[in-house]
C-alpha positions in Angstrom: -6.2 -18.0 -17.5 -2.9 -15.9 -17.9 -0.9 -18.5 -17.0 -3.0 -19.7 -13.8 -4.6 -23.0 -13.6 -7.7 -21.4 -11.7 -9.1 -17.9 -11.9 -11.2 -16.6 -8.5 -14.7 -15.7 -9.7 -17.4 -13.8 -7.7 -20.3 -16.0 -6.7 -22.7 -14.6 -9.5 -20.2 -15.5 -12.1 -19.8 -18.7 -10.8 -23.7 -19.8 -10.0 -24.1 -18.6 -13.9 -21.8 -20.8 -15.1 -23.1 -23.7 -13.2 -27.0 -22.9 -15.0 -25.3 -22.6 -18.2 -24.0 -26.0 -17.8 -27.4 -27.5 -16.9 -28.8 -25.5 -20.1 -25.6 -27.2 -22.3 -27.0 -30.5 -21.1 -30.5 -29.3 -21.8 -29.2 -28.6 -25.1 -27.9 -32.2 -25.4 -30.5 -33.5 -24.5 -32.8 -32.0 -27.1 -30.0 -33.1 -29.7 -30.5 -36.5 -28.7 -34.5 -37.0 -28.8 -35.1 -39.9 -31.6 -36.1 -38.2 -34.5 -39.7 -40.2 -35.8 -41.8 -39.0 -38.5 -44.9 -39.0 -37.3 -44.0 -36.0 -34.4 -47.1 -33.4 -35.0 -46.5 -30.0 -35.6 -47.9 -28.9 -32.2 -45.2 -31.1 -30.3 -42.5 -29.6 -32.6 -43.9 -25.8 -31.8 -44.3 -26.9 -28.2 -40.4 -28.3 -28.5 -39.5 -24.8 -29.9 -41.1 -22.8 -27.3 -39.4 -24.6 -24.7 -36.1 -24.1 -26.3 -36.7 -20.7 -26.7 -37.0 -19.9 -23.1 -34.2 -22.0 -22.6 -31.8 -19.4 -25.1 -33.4 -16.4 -23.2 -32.5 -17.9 -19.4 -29.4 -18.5 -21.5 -28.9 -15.3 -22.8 -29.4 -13.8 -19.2 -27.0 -15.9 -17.2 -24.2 -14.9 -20.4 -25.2 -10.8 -19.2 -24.5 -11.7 -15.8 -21.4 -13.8 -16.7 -20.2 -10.6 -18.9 -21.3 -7.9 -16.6 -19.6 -9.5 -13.5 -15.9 -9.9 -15.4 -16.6 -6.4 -16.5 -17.1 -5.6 -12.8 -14.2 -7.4 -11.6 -12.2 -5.8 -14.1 -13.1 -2.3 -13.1 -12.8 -3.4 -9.3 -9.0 -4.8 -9.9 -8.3 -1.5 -11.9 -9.3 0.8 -9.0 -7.4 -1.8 -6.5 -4.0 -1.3 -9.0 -5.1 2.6 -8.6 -4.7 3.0 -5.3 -2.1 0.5 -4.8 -0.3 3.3 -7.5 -1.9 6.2 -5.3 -0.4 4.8 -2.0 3.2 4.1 -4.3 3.5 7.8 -5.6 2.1 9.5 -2.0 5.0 7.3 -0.5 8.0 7.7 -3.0 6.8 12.3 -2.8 6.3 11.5 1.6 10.1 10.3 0.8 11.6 13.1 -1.4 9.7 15.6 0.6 11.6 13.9 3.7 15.0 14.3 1.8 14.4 17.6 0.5 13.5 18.7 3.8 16.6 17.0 5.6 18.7 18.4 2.6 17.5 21.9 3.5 17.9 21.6 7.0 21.2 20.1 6.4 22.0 23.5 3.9 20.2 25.8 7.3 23.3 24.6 9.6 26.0 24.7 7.4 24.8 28.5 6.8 24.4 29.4 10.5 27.9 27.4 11.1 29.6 29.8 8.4 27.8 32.8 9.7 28.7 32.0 13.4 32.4 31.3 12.1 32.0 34.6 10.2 31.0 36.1 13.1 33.8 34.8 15.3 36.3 36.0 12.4 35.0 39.5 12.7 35.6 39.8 16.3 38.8 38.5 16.3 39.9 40.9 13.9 38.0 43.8 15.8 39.9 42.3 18.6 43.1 42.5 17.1 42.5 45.8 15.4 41.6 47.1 19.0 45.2 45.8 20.4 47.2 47.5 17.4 45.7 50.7 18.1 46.0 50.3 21.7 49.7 48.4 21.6 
């Protein structure tokens, strides 16, 4: 099973396979009736329509067998989907957190050079101010 030794089935998939293993020894049993000559017709059609409901109980618990893999497939599909869902949603929270820390980070460094540029300007309005005056 991929490598495992077991494989977790759901309970449907599991009581299936346990009535097709009653039918496989069913079967064997059949296999293993004496074969005499003198069986009448009747006995042999009666044999036949036995078997037959047999293969059709068969043939159901097989639907159920395929339907439930089919349904944990689809189920494990959706649980890797949202498992992907909740990977992307936390790796765009992330780069949305560093782009907006980046920005921030940008937002001081302007208001620090504007203050600085600000500061400049005076002093030089300052010292303009004394060279007129002086």
């Amino acid at each position: 099973f991929q490598g495992q030794e077991q494989i977790k089935l759901p309970p449907e998939i599991g009581e299936s396979l346990d009535v097709l293993e009653d039918l496989v020894g069913m079967f064997a049993g059949v296999v293993a009736i004496p074969k005499k000559s003198h069986e009448g017709e009747v006995e042999i059609l009666g044999l036949m329509n036995e078997l037959q409901k047999v293969a059709d109980i068969a043939q159901k618990e097989i639907n159920i067998i395929i339907i439930g893999a089919a349904q944990a497939r689809v189920d494990r599909s959706m649980l890797r989907t949202d498992d992907l869902a909740l990977s992307v949603s936390t790796a765009l929270s992330r780069e949305v957190d560093t782009d907006f820390a980046q920005s921030t980070m940008e937002v001081q460094k302007a208001r620090a050079l504007l203050e600085a540029a600000q500061s400049i300007t005076a002093q030089i309005g300052t010292m303009n101010l004394f060279q007129r005056l002086g």
